[in-house]
C-alpha positions as CSV (number, residue, x, y, z in Angstrom):
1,X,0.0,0.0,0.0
2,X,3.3,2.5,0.6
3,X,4.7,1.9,-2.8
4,X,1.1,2.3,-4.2
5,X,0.5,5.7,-2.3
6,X,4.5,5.9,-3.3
7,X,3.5,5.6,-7.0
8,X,0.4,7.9,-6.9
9,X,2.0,10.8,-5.2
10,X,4.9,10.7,-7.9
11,X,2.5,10.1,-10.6
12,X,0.9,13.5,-9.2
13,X,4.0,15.1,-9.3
14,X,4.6,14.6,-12.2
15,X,1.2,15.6,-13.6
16,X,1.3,18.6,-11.9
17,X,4.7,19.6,-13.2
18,X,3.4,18.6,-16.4
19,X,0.7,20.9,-15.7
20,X,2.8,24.0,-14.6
21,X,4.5,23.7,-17.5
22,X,1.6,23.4,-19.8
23,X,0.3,26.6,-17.9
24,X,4.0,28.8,-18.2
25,X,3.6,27.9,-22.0
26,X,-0.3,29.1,-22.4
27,X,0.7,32.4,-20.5
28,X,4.2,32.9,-22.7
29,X,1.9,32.1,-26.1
30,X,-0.9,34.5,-24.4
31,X,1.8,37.3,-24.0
32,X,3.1,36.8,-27.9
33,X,-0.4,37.0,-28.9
34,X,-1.3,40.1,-27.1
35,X,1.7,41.5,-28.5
36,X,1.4,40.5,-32.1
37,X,-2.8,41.9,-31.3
38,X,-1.4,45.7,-30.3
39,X,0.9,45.2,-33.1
40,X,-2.1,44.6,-35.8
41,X,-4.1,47.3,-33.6
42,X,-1.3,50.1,-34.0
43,X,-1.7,49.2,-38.1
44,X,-5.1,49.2,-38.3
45,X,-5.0,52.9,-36.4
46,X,-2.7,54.2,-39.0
47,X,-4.2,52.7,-41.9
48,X,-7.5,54.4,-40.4
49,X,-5.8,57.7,-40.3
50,X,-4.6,57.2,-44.0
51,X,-8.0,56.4,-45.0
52,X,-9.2,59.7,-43.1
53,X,-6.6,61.7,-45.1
54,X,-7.3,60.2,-48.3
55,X,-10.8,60.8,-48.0
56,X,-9.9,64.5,-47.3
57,X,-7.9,64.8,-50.1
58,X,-10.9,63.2,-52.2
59,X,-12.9,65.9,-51.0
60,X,-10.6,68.9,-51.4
61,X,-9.9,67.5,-55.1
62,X,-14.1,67.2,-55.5
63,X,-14.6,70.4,-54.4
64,X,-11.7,72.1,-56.6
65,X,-13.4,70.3,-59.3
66,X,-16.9,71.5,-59.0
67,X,-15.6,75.0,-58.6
68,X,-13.6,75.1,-62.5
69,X,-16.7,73.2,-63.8
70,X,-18.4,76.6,-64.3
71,X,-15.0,78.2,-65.7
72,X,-14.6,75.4,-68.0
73,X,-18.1,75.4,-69.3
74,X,-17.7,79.3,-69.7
75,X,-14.1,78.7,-71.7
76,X,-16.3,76.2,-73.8
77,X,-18.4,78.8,-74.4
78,X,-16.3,80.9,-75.4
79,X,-14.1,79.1,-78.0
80,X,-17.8,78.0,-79.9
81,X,-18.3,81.5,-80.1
82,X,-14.8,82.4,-81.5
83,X,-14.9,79.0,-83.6
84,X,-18.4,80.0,-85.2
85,X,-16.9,83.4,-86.6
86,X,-14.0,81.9,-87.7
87,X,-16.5,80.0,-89.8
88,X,-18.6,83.4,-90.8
89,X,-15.2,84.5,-91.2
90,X,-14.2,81.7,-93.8
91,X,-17.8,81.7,-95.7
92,X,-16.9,85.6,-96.1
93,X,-13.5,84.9,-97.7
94,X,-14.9,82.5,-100.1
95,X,-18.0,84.6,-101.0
96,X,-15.4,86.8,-102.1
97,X,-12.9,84.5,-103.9
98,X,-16.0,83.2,-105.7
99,X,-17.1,87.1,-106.5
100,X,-13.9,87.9,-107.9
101,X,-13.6,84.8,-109.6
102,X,-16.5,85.8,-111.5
103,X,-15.9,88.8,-112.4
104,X,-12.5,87.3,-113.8
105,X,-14.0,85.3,-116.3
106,X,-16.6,87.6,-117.2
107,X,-13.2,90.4,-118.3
């Protein structure tokens, strides 16, 4: 009965070192984890922060946008206008080519 009570204390012993040891290696992995968590967390915050600047930039780059559009349809305007008298301009010249080609053959 000794070496039986012998056998079951050493057998505890040895689970419960077994045990510590299984419990040192949960808290060392729990502390890499945690680590490699605040590292992805840090990341995350900066990519956020990127994300909030690129969306300001979007905005700025909207806005500047919105405000030409009214310039740029104005410009458009504007070369029609000098485009279409060019054209009067053109139809004027050859009125008067065709004029004085006319009156050449009829000398």
């Amino acid at each position: 009965m000794r070496n039986e009570l012998k056998l079951n204390i050493t057998s505890l012993q040895s689970k419960i070192e077994k045990l510590i040891f299984l419990h040192n290696k949960v808290l060392e992995d729990n502390l890499k984890m945690q680590a490699l968590i605040d590292g992805l967390q840090q990341q995350v915050s900066e990519q956020n922060n990127q994300i909030e600047v690129l969306e300001n930039e979007k905005v700025e780059l909207l806005n500047r946008k919105i405000q030409s559009a009214p310039v740029m349809r104005e410009e458009t305007e504007v070369s029609n206008e000098q485009i279409d008298q060019m054209v009067r301009d053109i139809d004027k010249c050859i009125a008067l080519l065709s004029i004085n080609k006319k009156s050449a053959t009829l000398n």
